[in-house]
N, CA, C and O atoms as a Tinker XYZ file with bonds, in Angstrom:
   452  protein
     1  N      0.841000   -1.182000    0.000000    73     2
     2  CA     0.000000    0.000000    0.000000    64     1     3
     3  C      0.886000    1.245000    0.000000    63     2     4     5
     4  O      2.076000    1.112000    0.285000    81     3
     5  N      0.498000    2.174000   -0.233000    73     3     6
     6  CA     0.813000    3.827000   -0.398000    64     5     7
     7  C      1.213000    4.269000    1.211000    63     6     8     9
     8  O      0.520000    4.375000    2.223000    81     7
     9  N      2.661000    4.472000    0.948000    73     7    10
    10  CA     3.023000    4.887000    2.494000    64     9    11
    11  C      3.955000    6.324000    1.935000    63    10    12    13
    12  O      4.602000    6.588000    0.921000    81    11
    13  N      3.655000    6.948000    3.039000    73    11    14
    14  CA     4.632000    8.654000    3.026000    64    13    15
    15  C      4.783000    9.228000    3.986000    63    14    16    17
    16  O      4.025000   10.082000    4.448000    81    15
    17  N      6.007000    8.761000    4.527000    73    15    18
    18  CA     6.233000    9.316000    5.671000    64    17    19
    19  C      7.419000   10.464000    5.907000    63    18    20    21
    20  O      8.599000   10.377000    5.567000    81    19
    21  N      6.681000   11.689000    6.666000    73    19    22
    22  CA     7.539000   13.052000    6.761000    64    21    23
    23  C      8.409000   12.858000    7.292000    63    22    24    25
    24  O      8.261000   11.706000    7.699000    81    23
    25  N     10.094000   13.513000    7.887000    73    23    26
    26  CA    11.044000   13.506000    8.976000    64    25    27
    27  C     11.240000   15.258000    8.742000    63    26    28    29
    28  O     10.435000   15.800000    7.985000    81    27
    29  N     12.316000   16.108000    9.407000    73    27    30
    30  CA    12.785000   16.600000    9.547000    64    29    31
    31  C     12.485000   17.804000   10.357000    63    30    32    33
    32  O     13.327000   18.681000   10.549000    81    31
    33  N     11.185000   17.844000   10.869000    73    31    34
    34  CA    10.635000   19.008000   11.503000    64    33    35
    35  C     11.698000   19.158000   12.608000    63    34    36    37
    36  O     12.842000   18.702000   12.593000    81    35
    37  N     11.057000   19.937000   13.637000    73    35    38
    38  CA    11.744000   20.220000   14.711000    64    37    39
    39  C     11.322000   22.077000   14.912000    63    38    40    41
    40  O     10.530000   22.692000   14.199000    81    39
    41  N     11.955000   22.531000   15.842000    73    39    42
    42  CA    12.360000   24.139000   16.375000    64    41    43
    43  C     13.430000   24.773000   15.775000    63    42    44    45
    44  O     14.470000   24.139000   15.597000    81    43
    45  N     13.340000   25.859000   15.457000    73    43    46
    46  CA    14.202000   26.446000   14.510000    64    45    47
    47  C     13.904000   27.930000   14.997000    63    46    48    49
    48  O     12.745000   28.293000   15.201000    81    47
    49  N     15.166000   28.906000   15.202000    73    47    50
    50  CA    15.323000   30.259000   15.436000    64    49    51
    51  C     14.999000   30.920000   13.857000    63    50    52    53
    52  O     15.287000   30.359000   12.800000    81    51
    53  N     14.434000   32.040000   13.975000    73    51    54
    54  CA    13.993000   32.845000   12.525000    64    53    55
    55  C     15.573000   33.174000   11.816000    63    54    56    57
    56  O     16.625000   33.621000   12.273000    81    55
    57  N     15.058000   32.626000   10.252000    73    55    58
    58  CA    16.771000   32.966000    9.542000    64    57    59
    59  C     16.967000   31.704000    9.391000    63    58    60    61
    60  O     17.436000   31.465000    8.278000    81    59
    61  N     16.784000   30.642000   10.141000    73    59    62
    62  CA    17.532000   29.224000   10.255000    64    61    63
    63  C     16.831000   28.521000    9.067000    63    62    64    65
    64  O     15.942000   28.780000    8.256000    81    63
    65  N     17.667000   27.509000    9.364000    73    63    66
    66  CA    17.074000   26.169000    7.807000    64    65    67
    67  C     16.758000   24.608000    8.349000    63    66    68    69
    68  O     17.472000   23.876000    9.034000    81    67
    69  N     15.693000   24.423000    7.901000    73    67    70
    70  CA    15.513000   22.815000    8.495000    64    69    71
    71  C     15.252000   21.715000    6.406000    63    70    72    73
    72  O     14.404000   22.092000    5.597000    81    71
    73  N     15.837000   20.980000    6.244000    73    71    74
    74  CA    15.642000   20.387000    5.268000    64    73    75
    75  C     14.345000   19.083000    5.924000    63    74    76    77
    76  O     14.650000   18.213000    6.740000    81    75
    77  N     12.774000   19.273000    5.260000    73    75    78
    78  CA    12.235000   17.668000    5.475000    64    77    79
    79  C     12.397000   16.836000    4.034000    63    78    80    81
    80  O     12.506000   16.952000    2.813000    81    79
    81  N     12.347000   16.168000    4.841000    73    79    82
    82  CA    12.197000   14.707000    3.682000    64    81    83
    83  C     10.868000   13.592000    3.889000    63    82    84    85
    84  O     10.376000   13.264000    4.968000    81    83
    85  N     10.514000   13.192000    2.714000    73    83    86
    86  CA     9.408000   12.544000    2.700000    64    85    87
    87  C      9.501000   10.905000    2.187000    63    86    88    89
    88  O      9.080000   10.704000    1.047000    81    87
    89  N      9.900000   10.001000    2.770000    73    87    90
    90  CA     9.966000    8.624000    2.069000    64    89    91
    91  C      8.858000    7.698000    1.746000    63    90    92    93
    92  O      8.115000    7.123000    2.542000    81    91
    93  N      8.863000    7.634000    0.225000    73    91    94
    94  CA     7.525000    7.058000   -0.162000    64    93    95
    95  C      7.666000    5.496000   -0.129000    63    94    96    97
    96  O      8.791000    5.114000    0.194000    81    95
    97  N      7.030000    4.822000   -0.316000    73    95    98
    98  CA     6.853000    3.522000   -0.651000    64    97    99
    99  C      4.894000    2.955000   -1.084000    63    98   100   101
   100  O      3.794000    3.501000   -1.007000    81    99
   101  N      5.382000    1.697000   -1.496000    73    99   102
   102  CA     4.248000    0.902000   -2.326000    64   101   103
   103  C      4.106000    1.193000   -3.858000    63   102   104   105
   104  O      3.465000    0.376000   -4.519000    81   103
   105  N      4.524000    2.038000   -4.340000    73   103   106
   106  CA     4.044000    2.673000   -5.376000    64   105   107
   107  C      5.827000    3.043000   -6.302000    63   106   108   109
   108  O      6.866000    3.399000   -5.746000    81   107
   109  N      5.588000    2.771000   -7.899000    73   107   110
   110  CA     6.815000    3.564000   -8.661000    64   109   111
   111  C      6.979000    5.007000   -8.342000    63   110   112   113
   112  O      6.255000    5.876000   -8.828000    81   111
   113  N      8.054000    5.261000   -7.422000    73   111   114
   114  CA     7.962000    6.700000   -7.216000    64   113   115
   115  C      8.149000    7.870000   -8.180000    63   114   116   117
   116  O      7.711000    9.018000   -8.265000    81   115
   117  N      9.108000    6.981000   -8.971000    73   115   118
   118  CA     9.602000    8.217000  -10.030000    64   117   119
   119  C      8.563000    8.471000  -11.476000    63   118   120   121
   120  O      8.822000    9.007000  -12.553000    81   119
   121  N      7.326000    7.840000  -10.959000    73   119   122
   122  CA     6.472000    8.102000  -12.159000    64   121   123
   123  C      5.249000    8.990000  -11.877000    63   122   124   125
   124  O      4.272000    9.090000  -12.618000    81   123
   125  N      5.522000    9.909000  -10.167000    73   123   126
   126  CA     4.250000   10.618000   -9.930000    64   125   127
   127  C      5.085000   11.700000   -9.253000    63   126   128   129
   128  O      6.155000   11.859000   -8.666000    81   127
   129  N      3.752000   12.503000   -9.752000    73   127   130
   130  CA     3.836000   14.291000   -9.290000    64   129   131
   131  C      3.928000   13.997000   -7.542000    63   130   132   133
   132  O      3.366000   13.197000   -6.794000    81   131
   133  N      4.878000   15.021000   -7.360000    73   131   134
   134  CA     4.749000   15.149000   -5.682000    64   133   135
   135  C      4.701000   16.335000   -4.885000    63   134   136   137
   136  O      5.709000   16.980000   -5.172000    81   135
   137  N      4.004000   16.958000   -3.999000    73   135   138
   138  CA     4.011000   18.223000   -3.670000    64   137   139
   139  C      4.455000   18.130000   -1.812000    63   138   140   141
   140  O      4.782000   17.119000   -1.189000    81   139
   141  N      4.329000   19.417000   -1.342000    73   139   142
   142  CA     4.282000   19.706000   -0.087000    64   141   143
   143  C      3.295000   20.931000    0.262000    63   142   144   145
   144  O      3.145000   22.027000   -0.278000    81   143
   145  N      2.607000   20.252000    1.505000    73   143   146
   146  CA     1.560000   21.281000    1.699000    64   145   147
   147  C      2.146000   22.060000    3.710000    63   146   148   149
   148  O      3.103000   21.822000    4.448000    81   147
   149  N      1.295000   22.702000    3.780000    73   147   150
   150  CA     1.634000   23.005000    5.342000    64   149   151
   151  C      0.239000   23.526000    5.915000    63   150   152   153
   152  O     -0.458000   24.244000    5.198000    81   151
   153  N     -0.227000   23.130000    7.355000    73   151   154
   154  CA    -1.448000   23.961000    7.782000    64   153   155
   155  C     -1.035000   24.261000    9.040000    63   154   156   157
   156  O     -0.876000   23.519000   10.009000    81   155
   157  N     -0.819000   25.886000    8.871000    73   155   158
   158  CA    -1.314000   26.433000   10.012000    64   157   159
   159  C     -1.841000   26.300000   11.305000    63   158   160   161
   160  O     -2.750000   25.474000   11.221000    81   159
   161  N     -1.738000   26.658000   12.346000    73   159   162
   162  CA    -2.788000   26.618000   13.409000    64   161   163
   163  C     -4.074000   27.872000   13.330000    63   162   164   165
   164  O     -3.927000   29.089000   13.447000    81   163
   165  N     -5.215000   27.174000   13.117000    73   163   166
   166  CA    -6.687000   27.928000   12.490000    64   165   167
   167  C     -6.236000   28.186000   11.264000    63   166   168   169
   168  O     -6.323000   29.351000   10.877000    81   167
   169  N     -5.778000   27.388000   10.565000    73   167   170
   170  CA    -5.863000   27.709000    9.353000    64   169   171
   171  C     -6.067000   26.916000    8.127000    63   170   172   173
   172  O     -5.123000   26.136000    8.249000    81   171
   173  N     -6.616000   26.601000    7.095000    73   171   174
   174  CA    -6.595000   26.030000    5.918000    64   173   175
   175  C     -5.260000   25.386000    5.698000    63   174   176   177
   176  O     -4.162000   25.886000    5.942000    81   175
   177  N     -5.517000   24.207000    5.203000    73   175   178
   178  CA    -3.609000   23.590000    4.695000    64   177   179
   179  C     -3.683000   24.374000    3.035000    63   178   180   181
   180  O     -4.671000   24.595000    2.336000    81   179
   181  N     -2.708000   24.568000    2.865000    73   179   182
   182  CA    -2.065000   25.286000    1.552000    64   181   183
   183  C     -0.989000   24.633000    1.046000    63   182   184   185
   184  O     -0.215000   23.905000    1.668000    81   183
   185  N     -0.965000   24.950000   -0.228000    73   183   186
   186  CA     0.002000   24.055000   -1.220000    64   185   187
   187  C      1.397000   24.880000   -0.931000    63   186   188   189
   188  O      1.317000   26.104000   -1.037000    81   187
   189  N      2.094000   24.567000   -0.736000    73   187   190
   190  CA     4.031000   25.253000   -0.601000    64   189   191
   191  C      4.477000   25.107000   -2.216000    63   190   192   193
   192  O      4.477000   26.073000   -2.979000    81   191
   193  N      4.900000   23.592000   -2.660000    73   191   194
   194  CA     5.290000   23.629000   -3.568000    64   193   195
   195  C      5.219000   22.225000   -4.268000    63   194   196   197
   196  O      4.754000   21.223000   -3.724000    81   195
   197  N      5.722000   22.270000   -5.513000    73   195   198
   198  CA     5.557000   20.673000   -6.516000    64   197   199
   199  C      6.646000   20.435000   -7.243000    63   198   200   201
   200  O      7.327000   21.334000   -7.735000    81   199
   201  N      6.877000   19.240000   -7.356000    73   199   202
   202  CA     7.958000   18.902000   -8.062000    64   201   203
   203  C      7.305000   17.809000   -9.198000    63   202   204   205
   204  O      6.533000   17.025000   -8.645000    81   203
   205  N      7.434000   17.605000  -10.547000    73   203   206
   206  CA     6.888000   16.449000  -11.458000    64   205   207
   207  C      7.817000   15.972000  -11.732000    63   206   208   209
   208  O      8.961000   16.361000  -11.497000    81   207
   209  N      7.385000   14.814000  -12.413000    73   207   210
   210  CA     8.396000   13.485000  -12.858000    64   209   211
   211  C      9.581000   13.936000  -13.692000    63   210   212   213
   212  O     10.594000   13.267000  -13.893000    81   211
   213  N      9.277000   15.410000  -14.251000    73   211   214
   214  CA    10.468000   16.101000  -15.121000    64   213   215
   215  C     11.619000   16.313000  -13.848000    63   214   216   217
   216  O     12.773000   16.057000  -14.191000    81   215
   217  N     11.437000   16.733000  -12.475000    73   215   218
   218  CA    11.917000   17.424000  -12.425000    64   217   219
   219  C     11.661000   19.210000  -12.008000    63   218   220   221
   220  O     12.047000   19.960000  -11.111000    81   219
   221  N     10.831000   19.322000  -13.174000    73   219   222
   222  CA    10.636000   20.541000  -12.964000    64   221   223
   223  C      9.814000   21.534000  -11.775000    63   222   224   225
   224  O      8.612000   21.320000  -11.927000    81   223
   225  N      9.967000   22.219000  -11.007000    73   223   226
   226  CA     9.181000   22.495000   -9.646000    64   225   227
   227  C      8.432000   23.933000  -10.070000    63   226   228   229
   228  O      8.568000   24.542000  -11.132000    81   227
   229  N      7.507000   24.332000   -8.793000    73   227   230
   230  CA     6.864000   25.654000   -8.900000    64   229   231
   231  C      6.454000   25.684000   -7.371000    63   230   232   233
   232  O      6.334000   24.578000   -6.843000    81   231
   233  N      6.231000   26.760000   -6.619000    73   231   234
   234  CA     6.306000   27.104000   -5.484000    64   233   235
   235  C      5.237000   27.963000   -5.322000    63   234   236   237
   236  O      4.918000   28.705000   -6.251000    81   235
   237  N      4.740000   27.967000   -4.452000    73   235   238
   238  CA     3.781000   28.984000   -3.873000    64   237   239
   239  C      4.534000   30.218000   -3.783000    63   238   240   241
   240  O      5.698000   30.154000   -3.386000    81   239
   241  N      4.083000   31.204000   -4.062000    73   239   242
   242  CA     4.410000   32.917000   -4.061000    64   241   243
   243  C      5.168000   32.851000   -2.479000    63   242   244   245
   244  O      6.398000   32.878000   -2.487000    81   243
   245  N      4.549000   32.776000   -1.294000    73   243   246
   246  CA     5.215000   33.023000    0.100000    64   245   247
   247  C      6.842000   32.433000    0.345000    63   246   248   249
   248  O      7.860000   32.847000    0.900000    81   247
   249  N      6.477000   31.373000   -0.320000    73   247   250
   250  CA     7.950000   30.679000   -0.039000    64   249   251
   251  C      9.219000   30.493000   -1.223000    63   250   252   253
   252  O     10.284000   29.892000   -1.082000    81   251
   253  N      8.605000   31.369000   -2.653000    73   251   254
   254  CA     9.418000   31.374000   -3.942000    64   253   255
   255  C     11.047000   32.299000   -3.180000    63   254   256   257
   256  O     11.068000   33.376000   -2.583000    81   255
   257  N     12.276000   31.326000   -3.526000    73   255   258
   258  CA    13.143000   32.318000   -3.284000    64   257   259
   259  C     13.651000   31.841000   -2.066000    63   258   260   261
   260  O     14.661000   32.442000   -1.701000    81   259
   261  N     13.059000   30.482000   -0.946000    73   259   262
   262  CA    13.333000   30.471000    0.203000    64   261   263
   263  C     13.426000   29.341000    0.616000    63   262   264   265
   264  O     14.064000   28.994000    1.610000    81   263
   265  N     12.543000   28.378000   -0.401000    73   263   266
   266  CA    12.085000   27.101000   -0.341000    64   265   267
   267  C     12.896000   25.957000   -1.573000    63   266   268   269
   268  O     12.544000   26.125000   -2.741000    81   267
   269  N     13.485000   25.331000   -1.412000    73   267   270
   270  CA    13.577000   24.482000   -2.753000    64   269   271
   271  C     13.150000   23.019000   -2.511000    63   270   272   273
   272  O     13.670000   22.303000   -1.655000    81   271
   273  N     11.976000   22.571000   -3.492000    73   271   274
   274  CA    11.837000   21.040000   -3.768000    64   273   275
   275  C     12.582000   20.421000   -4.271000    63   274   276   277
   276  O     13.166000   20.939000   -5.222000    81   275
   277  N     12.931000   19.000000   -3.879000    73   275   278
   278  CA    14.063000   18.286000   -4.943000    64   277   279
   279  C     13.102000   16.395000   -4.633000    63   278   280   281
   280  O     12.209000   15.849000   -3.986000    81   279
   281  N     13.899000   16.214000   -5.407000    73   279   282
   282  CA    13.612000   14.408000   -5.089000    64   281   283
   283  C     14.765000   13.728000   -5.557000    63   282   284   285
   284  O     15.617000   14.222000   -6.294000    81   283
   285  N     14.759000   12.459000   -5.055000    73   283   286
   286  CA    15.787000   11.463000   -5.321000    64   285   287
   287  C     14.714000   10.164000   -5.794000    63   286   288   289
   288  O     14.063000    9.618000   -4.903000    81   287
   289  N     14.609000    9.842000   -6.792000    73   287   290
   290  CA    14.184000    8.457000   -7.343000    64   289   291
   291  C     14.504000    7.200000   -6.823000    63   290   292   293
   292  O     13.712000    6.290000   -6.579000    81   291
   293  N     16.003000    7.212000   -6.631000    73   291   294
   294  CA    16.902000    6.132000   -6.082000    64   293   295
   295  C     15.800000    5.705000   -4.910000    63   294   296   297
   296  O     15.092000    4.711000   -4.744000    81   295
   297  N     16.060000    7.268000   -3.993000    73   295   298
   298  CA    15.814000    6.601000   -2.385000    64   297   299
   299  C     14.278000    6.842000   -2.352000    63   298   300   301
   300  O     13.806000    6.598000   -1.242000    81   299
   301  N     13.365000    7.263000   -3.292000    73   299   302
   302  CA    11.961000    7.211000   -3.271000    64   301   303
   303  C     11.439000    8.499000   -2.426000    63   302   304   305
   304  O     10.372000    8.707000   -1.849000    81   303
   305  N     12.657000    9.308000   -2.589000    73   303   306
   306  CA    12.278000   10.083000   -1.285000    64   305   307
   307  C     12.294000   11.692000   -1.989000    63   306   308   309
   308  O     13.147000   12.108000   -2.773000    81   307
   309  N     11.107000   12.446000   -1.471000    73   307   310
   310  CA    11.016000   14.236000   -1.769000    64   309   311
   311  C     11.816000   14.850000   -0.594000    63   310   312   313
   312  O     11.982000   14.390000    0.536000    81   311
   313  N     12.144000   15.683000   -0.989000    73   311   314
   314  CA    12.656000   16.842000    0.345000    64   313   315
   315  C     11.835000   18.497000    0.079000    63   314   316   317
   316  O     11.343000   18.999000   -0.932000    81   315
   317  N     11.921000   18.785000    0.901000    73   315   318
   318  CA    11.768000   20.213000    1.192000    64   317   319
   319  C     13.100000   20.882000    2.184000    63   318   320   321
   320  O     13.262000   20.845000    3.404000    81   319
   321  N     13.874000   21.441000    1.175000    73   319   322
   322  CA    15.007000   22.579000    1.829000    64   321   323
   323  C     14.152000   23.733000    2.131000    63   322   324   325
   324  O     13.341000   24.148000    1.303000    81   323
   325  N     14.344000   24.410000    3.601000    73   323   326
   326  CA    13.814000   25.412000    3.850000    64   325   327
   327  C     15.301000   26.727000    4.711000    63   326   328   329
   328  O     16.073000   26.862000    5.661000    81   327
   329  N     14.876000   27.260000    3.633000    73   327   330
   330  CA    15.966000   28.716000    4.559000    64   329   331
   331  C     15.225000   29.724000    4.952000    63   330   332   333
   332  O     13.999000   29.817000    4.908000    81   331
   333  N     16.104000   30.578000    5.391000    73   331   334
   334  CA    15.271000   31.945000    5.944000    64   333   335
   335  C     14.134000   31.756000    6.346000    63   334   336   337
   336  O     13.133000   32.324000    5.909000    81   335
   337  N     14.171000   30.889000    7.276000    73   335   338
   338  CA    12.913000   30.520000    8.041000    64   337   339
   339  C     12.163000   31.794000    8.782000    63   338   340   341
   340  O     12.946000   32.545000    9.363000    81   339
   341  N     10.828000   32.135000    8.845000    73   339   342
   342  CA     9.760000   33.171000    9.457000    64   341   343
   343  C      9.084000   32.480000   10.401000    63   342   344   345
   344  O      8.791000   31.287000   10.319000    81   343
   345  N      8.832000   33.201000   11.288000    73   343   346
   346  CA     7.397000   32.889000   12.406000    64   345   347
   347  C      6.080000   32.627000   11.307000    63   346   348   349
   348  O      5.241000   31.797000   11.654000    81   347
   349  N      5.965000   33.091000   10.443000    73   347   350
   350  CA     4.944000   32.565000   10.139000    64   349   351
   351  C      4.783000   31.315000    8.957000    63   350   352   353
   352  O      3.812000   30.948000    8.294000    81   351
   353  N      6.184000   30.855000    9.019000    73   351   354
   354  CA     6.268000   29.114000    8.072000    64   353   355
   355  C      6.098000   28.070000    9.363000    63   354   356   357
   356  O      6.532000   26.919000    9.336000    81   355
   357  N      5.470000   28.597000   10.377000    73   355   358
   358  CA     5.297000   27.668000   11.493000    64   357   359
   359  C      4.103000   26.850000   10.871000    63   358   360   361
   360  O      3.412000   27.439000   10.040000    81   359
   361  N      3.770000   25.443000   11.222000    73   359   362
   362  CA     2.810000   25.027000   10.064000    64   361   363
   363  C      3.352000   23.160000   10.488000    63   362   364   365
   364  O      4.428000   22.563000   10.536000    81   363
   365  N      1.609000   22.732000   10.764000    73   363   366
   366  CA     2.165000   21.152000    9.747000    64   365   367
   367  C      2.752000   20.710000    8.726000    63   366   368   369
   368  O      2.028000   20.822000    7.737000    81   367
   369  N      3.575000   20.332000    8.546000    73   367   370
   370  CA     4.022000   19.879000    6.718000    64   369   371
   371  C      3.993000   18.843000    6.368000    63   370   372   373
   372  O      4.677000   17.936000    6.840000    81   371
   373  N      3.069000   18.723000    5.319000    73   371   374
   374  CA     2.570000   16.986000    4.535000    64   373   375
   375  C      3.372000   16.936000    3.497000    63   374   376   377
   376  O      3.695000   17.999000    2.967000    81   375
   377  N      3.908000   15.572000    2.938000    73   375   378
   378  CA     4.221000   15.221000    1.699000    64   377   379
   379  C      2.370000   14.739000    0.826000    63   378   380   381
   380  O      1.500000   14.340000    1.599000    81   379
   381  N      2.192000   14.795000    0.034000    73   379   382
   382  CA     1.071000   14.551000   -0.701000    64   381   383
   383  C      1.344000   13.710000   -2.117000    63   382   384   385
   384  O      2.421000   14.207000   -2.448000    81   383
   385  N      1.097000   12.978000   -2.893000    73   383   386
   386  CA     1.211000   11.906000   -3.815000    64   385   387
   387  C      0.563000   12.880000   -4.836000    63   386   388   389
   388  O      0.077000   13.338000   -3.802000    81   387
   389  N      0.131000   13.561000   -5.724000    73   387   390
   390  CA    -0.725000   13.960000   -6.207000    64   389   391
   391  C     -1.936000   12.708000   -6.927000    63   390   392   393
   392  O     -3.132000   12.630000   -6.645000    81   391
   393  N     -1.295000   11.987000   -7.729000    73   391   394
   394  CA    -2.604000   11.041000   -8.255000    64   393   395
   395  C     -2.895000   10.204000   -6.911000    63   394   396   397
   396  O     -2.152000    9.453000   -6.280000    81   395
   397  N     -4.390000   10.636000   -6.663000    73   395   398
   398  CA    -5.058000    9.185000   -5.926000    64   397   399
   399  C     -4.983000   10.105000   -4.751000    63   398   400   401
   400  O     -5.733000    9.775000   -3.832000    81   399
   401  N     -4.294000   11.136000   -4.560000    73   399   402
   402  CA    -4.420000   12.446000   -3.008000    64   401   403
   403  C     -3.778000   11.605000   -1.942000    63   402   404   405
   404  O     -4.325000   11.775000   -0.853000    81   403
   405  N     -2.763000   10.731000   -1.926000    73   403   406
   406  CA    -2.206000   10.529000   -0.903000    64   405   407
   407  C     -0.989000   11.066000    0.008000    63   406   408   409
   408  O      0.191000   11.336000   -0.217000    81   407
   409  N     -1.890000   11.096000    1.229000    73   407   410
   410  CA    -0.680000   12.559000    2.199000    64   409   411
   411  C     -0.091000   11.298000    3.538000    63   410   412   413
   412  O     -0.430000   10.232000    4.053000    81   411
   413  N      0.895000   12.247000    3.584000    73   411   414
   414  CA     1.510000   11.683000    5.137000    64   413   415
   415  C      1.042000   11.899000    6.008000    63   414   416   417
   416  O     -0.179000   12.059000    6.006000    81   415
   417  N      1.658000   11.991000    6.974000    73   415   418
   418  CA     0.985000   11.919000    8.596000    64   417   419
   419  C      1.776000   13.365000    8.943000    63   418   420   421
   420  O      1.583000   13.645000   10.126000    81   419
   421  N      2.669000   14.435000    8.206000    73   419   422
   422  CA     2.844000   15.363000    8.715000    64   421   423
   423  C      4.127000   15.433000    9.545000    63   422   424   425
   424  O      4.441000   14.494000   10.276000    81   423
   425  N      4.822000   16.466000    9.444000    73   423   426
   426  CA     5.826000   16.840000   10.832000    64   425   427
   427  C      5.873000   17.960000   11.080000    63   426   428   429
   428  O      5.924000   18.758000   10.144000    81   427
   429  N      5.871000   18.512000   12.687000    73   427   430
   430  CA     5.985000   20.141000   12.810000    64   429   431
   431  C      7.047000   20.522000   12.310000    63   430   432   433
   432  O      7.965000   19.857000   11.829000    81   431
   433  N      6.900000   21.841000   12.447000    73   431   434
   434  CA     8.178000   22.909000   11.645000    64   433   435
   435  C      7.415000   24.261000   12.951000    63   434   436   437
   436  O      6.300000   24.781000   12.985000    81   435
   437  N      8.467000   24.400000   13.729000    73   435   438
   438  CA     8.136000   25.879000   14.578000    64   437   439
   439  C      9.546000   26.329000   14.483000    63   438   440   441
   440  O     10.660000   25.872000   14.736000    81   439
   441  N      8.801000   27.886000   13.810000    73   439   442
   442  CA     9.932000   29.039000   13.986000    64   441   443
   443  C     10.263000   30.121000   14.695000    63   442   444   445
   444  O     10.344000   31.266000   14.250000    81   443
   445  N     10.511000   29.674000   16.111000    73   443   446
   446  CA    10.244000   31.087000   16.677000    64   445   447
   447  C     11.753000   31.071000   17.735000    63   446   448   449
   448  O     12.525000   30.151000   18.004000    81   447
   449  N     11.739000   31.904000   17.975000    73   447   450
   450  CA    12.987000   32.935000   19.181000    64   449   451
   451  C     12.941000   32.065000   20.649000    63   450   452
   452  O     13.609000   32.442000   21.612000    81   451
C-alpha cells in the first residue's frame, strides 16, 4: 500500500534552515507528481510547492526564493530545503502523492525565538 512518511521538523530560530524529507513507498515513485503542503494553526492547509516526474518544480508565491523542492528516485524520497525561516512558516508539513491524493501523517516545523 501507499506509504509517506515526513522527517525533519523540529524548532528552529527565525533565519535558520531545516531540510524535510518525505519517504515514499508501495508505489513507482519516479512516475508521480509530488508536492508539499503546510497547515497552520486555524488555518486552511495550503500548497508550498511541486515537483513532477520532469523534475521541474513551482512554489507557492510566500515561499518562492526560500524554499527548494528536490527528489531522489533512487531513495523514493522528496525533500523540502527550507531557509530563511519566518514565524509565520510555522505550520504542519505533509508530503502529498498527487494522483489518488495521498498525504503523510505530517511533521511540525516551529519558527520562533
Amino acid at each position: 500500500q501507499v506509504q509517506l512518511v515526513e522527517s525533519g521538523g523540529g524548532l528552529v530560530q527565525p533565519g535558520g534552515s531545516l531540510r524535510l524529507s518525505c519517504a515514499a513507498s508501495g508505489f513507482t515513485f519516479n512516475n508521480y507528481i509530488m508536492s508539499w503542503y503546510r497547515q497552520a494553526p486555524g488555518k486552511e492547509r495550503e500548497w508550498v510547492a511541486i515537483i513532477f516526474t520532469t523534475g521541474s518544480t513551482n512554489y507557492a508565491d510566500s515561499v518562492k526564493g526560500r524554499f527548494t523542492i528536490s527528489r531522489d528516485n533512487a531513495k523514493g524520497t522528496v525533500y523540502l530545503q527550507m531557509n530563511s525561516l519566518k514565524p509565520e512558516d510555522t505550520a504542519v508539513y505533509y508530503c502529498k502523492r498527487n494522483t489518488g491524493g495521498f498525504w503523510g501523517q505530517g511533521t511540525q516545523v516551529t519558527v520562533s525565538s
